[in-house]
N, C-alpha and C positions, 0 to 999 in steps of 0.2 A: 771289506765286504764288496763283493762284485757287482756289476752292473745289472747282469742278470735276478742275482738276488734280491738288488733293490726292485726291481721290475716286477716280480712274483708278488699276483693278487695275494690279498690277506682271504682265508678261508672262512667262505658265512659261517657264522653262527646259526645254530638249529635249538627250536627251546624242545627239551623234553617231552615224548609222546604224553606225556603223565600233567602236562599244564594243567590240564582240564581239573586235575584236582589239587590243585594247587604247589607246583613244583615251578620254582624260579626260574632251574639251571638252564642254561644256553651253553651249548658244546661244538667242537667241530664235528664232522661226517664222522671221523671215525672214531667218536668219541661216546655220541649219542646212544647205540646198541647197549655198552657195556657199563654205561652209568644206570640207564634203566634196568637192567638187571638188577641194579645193587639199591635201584632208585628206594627213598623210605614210603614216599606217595602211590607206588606199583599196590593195587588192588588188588592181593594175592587170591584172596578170597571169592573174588564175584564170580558168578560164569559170564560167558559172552554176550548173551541176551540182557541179564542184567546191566552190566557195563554198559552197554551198549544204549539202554535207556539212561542212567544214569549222565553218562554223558552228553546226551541230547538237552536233560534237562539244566547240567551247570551250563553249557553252553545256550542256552535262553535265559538263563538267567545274569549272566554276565554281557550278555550282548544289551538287555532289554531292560536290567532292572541296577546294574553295576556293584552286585556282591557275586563272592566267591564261595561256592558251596562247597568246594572240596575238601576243605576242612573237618567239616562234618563229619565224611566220610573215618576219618580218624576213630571215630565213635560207631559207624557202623558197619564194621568191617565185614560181619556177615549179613549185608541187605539180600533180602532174598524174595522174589517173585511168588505171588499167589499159585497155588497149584490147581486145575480141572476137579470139578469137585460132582460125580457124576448123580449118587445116589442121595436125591437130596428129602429122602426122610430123615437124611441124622445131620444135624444142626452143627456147623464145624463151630472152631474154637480159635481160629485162625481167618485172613482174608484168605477169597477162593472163587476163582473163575466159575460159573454155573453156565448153562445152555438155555436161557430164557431171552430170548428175540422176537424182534416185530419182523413178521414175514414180508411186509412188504412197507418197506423203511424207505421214506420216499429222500429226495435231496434236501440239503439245509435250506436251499433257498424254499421251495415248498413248508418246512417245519416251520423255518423262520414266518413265512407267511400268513399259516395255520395259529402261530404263537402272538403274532400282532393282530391278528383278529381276534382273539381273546381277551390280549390285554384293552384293546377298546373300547370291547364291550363291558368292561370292567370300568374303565374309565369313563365311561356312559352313565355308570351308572353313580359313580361319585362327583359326577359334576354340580349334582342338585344338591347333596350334603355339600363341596367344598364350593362355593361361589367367587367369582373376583381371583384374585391376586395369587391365593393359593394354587387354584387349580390349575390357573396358568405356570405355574413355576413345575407343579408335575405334571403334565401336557411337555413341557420342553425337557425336564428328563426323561419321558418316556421317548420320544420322537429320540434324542440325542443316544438313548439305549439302542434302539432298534437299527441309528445309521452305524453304531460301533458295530453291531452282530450282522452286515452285511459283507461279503468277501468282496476283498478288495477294502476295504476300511482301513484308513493310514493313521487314526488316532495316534495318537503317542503312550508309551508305558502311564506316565503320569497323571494323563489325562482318562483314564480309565475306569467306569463307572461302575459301582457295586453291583454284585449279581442279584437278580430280579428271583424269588420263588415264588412262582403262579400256578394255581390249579388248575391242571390240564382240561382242554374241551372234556365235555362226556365223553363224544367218539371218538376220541382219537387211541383208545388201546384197540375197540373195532374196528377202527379207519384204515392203522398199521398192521393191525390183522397181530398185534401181541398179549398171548396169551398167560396166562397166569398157572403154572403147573398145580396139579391138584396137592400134592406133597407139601407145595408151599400153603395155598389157599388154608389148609388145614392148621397152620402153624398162626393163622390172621394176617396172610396177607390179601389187602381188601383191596379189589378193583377202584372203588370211590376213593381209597387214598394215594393214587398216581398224585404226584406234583412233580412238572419241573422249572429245573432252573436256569436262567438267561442267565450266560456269564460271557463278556466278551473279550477278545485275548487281550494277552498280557496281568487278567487277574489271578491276585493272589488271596485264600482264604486264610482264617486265623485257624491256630489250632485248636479242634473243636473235636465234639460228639456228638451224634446223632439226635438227640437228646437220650443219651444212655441205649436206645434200641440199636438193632439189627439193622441195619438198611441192603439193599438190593439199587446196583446203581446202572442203570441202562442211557449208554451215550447214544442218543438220537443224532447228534451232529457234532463233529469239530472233533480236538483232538488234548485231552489233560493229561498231566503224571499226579501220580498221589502218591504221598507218603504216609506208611500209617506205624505204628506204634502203640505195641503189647500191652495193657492195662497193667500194671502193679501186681504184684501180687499181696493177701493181707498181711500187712510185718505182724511178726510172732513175737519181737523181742521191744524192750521201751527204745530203742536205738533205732531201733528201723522202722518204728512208728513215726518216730521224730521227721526221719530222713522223708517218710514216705507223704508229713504232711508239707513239708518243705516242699518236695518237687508239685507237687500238686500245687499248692499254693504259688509258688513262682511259673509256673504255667498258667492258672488259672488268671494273674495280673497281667504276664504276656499278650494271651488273647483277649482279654477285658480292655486295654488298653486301646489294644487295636481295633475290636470290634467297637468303642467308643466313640468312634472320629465322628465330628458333626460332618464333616466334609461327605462327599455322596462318592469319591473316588476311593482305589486301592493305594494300600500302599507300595510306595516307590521302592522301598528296602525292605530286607527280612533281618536286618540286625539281633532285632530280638526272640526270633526262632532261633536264628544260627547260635545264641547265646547258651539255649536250653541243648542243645544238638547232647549232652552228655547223659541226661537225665531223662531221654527220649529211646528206653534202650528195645532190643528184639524188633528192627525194622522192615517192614515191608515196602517194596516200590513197587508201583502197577500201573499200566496206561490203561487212557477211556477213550476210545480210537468207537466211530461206527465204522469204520472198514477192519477191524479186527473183529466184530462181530461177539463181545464180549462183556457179558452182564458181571458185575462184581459184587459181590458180597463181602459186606463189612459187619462183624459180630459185634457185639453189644461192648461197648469200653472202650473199643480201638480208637484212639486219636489219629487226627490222621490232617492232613494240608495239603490243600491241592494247584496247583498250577495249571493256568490255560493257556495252553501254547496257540489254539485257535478258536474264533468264535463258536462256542457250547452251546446246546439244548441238550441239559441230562436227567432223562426220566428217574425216577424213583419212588420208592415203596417203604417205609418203615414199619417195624414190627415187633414185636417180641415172643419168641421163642421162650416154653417155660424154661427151656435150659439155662439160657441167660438169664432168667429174672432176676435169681440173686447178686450176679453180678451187676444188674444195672441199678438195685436199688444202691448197693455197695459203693458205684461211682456217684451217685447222687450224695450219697451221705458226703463224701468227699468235696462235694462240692460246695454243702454247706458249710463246710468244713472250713476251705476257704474263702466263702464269706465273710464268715463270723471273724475271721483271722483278719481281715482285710478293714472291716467295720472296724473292729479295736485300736486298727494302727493308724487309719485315716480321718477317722470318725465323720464315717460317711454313707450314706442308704446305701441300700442296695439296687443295683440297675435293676430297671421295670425287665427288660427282656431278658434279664438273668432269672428273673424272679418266674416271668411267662415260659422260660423252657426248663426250668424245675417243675413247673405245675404241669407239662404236660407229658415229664418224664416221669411221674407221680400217675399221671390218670392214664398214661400207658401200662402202668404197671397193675394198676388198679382195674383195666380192661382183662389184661392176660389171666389176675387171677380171678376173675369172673367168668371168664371163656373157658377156664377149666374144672372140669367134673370133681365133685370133692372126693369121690368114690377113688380117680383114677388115680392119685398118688396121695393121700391125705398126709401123711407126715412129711413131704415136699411143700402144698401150700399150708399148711402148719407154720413150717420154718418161713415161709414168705411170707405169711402175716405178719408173724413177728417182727419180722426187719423192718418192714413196711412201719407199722408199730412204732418201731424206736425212731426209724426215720420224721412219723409226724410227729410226735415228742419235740425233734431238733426243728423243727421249720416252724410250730407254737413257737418256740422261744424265740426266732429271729422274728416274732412279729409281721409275719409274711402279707397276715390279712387273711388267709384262706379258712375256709368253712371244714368245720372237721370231718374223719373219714368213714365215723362210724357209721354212720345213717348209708351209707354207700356198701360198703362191706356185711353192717348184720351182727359186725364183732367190736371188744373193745380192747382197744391197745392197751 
């Protein structure tokens, strides 16, 4: 071998455009092009915009939290972005971008401002109920919340405190000057029920539901990804019943788990998402951007998990639509579903706030079919009686404690 030859640099290695979703390979210059053609990790599927968010989000999550989402992607090969959803008398069936905005959406540092003067006077007011010891110890998570939701906040992933739901001042849908479209208002969505939520970067939520409603999600500040995920449909066969109380139930332990931490922070890993990534199928991705200036709607069922890539304030509305009814009391039964599954195998109560967001997926459901005219569909709330019906049947049996629904209703299950 010649002098020269020994002399000739060794050529970098380049890892695959397609890392991001989990692709190992390292190639020379002119190697890279023609392996990603044939790469197995290439997103044949996505368009650009999706990708393009997709990618933002494993790469926060690998810088920030030290898993690899692209895996998953394996499973979702056709993720697909919410579409503009302009006429919004008809209730979609899908997530969907809507044009419902505060005209005059001030900076985060003003919301943030606006948001800790509420939480105060909240805290004002529980100082007399919690005396001594207590109330100091929430006095320093709230203070320790509010320095995370400030820009420029260097917290760490780990150290990242649970997102806060507090009921928005009165004035602040007048304040921002955001209104409520008549189409919706019609459908129950109530000015008095705005809440939002403090979430500061780096949090992750568990996989959840609205409590079975519709929700309308308005980013006032900062910047999330969500992913959400098609409800089941009812299995017709004993096979696919099986199957369908399976994923249900190993979802429902997932985020039970999670949402059980005594600790007041996020978790550090999403292990046991990534785990379900199979049985999570018909995915949707969407950002919660106030500079993209886009309200999101999420229909009744959809699961969904979201990510904060920057300190949040995100308004919201829940609601039910009679369209959805069936379907939310449907996810409800499901939930007791696995309960009851969960009780048998660990023989153990049921969490208070599993039990508090059944009840209140219950008396939303019990609002919608009170807000509608019996005249205007009778064999519609008919059929929702009756679910309703069998549903308090299954929540009698688990012993819930709750008062029955007749005296409420007029009817008897």
């Amino acid at each position: 071998m010649s002098d020269n030859a020994k002399a000739r640099p060794k050529s970098k290695l380049r890892p695959c455009p397609f890392k991001y979703l989990g692709c190992k390979k390292r190639l020379g210059h002119n190697s890279v092009k023609r392996h990603a053609r044939k790469c197995t990790r290439r997103p044949t599927q996505l368009t650009e915009e999706v990708e393009a968010i997709w990618k933002k989000l494993t790469r926060h999550c690998k810088d920030n939290h030290g898993f690899e989402m692209g895996r998953a992607l394996h499973h979702w090969s056709q993720l697909k972005l919410p579409e503009e959803h302009t006429d919004l008398s008809v209730v979609p069936n899908e997530p969907v971008y809507i044009d419902m905005w505060p005209e005059d959406l001030p900076s985060h540092a003003k919301v943030l401002q606006d948001m800790q003067a509420t939480v105060n006077r909240a805290l004002d007011t529980l100082r007399d109920e919690n005396p001594g010891t207590s109330f100091e110890e929430l006095q320093k998570l709230n203070d320790m919340l509010f320095e995370q939701m400030a820009d420029g906040s260097e917290h760490l992933p780990e150290a990242t405190l649970r997102r806060l739901a507090v009921k928005a001042p009165i004035n602040m849908l007048s304040k921002y000057k955001l209104t409520v479209p008549p189409a919706l208002e019609k459908m129950g969505v109530k000015r008095s029920l705005f809440n939002v939520n403090i979430t500061p970067k780096f949090s992750i939520t568990d996989i959840h539901l609205d409590f079975g409603c519709d929700a309308l999600c308005v980013p006032l500040s900062g910047e999330k990804i969500v992913l959400l995920f098609k409800p089941e449909p009812q299995a017709t066969i004993q096979n696919s019943v099986g199957a369908r109380e399976k994923a249900w139930y190993d979802t429902w332990v997932a985020r039970s788990v999670a949402g059980e931490r005594e600790e007041d922070v996020s978790p550090p890993d999403c292990e046991w998402f990534l785990s379900l990534a199979g049985q999570l199928p018909h995915s949707y991705i969407a950002t919660l951007s106030s500079t993209e200036r886009k309200t999101l709607w999420i229909p009744a069922g959809w699961k969904h998990i979201v990510f904060t890539l920057s300190p949040s304030f995100l308004g919201g509305f829940t609601f039910v639509p009679q369209e959805h009814l069936n379907e939310m009391v449907y996810q409800i039964g499901c939930e007791c579903q696995a309960i009851a599954r969960w009780e048998a195998e660990n023989e153990d109560v049921v969490p208070q706030q599993l039990s508090e967001d059944l009840a209140e997926s219950v008396n939303a459901a019990r609002q919608a079919l009170n807000a509608e005219q019996t005249h205007k569909d009778p064999v519609r709330q008919k059929r929702a009686k009756a679910l309703l019906g069998e549903l308090h049947a299954n929540l009698l049996e688990k012993d819930f404690g709750w008062q029955p629904l007749e005296k409420d209703f007029g009817w008897q299950p």
